[in-house]
Rosetta silent file (secondary structure, phi, psi, omega in degrees, C-alpha in Angstrom):
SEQUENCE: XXXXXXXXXXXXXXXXXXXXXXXXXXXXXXXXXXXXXXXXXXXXXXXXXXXXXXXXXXXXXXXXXXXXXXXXXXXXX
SCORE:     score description
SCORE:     0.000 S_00000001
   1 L     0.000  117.437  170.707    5.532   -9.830    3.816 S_00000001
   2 L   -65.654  -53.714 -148.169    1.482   -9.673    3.439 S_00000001
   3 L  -151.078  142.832  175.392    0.943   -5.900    3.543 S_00000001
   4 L  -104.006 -157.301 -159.868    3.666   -3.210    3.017 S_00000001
   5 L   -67.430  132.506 -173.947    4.173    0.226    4.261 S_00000001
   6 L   -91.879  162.153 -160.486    0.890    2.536    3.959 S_00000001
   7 H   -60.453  -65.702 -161.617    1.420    5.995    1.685 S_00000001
   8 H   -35.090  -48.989 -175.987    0.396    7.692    4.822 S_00000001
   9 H   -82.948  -40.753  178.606    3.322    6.144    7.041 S_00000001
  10 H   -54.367  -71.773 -156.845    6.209    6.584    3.873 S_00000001
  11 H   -52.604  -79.637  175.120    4.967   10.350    3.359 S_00000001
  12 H    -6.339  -58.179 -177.784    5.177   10.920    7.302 S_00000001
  13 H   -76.698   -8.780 -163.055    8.744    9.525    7.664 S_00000001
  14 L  -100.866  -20.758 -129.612    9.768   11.556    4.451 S_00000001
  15 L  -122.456  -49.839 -145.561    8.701   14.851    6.443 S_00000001
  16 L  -116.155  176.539 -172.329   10.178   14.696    9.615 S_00000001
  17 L   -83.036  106.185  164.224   14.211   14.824   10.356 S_00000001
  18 L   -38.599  -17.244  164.845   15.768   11.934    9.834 S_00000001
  19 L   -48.206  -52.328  161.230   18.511   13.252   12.571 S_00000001
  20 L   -29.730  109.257 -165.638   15.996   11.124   14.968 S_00000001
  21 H   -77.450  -81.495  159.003   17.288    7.671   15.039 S_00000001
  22 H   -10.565  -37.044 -154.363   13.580    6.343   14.979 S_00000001
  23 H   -93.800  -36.969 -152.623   12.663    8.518   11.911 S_00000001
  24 H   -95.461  -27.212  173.285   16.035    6.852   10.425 S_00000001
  25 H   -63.590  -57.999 -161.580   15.413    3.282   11.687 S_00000001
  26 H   -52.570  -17.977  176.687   11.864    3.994    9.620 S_00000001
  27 H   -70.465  -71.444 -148.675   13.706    4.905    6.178 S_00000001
  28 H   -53.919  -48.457 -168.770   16.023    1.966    6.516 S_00000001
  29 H   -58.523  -53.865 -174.271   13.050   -0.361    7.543 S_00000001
  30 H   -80.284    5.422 -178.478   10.842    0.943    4.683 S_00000001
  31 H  -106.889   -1.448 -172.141   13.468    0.957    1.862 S_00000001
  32 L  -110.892  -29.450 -168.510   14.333   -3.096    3.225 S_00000001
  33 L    56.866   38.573  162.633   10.336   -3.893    3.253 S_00000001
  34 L  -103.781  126.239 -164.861   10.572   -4.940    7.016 S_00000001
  35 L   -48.793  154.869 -178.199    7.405   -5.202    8.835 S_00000001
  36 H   -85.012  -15.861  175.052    6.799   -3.366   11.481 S_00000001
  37 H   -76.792  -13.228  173.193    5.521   -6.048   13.337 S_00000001
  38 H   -84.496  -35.270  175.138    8.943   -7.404   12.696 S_00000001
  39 H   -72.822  -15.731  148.546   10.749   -4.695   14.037 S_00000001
  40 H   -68.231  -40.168 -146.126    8.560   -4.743   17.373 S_00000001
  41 H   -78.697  -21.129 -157.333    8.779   -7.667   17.991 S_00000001
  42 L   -84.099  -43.791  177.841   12.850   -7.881   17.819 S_00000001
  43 L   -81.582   31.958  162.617   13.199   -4.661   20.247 S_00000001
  44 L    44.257   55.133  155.511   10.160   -5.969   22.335 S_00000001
  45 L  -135.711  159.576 -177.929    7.616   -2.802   21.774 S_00000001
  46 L   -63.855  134.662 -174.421    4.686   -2.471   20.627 S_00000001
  47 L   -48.629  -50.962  171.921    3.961   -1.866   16.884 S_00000001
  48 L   -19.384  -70.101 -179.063    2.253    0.885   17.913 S_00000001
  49 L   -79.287   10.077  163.636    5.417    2.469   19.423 S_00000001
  50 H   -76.055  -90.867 -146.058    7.583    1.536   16.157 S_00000001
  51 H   -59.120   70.224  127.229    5.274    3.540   13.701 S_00000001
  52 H  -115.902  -16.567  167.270    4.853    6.544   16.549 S_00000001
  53 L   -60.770  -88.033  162.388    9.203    6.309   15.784 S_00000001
  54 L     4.723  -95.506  177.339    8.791    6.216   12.471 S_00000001
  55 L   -62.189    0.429   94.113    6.538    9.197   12.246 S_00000001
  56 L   120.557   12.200  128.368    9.032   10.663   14.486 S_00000001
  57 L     1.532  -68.579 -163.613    5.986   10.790   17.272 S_00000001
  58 L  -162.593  166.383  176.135    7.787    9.867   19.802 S_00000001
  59 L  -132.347  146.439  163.553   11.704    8.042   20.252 S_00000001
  60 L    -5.650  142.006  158.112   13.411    4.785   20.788 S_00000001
  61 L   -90.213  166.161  178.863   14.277    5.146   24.652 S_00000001
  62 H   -24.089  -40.933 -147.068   17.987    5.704   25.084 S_00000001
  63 H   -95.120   -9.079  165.610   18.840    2.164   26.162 S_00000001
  64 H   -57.360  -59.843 -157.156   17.836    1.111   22.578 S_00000001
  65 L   -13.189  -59.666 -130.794   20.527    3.381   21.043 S_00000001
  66 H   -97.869  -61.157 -167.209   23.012    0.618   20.153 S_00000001
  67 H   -54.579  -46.975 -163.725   20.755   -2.249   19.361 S_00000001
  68 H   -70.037  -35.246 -170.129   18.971    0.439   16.796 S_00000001
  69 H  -100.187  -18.075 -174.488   22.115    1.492   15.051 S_00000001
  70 H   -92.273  -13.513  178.837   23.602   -2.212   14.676 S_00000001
  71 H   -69.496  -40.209 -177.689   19.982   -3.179   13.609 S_00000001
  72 H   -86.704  -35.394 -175.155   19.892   -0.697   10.649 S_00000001
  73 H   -56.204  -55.187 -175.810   23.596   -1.772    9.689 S_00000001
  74 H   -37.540  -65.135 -161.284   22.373   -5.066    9.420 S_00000001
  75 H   -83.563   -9.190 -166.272   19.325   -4.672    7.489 S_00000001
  76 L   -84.642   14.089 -170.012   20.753   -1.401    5.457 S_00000001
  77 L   -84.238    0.000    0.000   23.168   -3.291    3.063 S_00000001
């Protein structure tokens, strides 16, 4: 990984509720040091709409759910 997580995006995600499955993908992601461009790219969105997750912005849509929770199992060991 070339560039990690910016203060600005950790401090964000530490703020908001982690009940959000986005805000909770974004712990998992940033405590693993996986890019965000990697995590667009494998649920086919835009980085953009990962870090607006993250930052708890906006959410996964619904149809995500599944892929999102076997995704964090994966990477959360």
């Amino acid at each position: 990984m070339s560039q990690g997580y910016s203060l600005n995006l950790v401090e964000a995600n530490r703020q908001v509720n982690q009940r959000h499955l986005g805000v909770a993908l974004g712990r998992v992601c940033i405590a693993a040091r996986v890019p965000i461009t990697d995590v667009a790219a494998h649920f086919g969105v835009s980085r953009q709409a990962v870090y607006n997750w993250f930052k708890g912005v906006s959410h996964p849509h619904p149809r995500l759910t599944t892929q999102i929770q076997k995704y964090m199992s994966k990477i959360g060991r």
